[in-house]
C-alpha positions, -999 to 999 in steps of 0.1 A, spaced: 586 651 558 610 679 570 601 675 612 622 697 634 633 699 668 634 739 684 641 751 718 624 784 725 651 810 739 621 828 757 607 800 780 630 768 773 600 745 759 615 720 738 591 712 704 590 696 673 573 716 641 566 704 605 584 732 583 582 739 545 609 767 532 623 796 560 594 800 577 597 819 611 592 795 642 569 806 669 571 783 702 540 766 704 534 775 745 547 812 744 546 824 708 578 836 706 597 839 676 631 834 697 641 799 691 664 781 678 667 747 661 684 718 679 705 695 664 687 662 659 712 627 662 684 617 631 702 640 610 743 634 622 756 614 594 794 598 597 787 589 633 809 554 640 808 555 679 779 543 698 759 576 718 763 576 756 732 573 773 729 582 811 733 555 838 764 535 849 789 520 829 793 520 792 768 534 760 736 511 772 741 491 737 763 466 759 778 455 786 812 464 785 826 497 804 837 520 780 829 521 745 867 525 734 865 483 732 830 483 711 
């Protein structure tokens, strides 16, 4: 099922909606229609390198400092 990830521009909620065709997206705690869709790491395709995740030291995956040796 086509799930998407939006940002309203209005109020800055972050939310997920089910959406069939080029429907017009209204944030779910505002009802705006100013928001925009967020790019989902789901949907990245050709993506070799692991994705850094916040903390110290490396991508989380392993041990190793910096993912340049993964």
């Amino acid at each position: 099922m086509p799930i998407f990830e939006y940002k309203c521009c209005k109020c800055n909620a972050d939310f997920e909606k089910l959406v069939y065709g080029d429907k017009v997206i209204e944030c779910p705690a505002c009802g705006s229609s100013e928001t925009k869709k967020k790019m989902s790491l789901f949907g990245v395709s050709g993506v070799e390198k692991h994705v850094h995740s916040s903390g110290s030291g490396g991508c989380g995956s392993c041990g190793k400092s910096s993912c340049s040796t993964c």
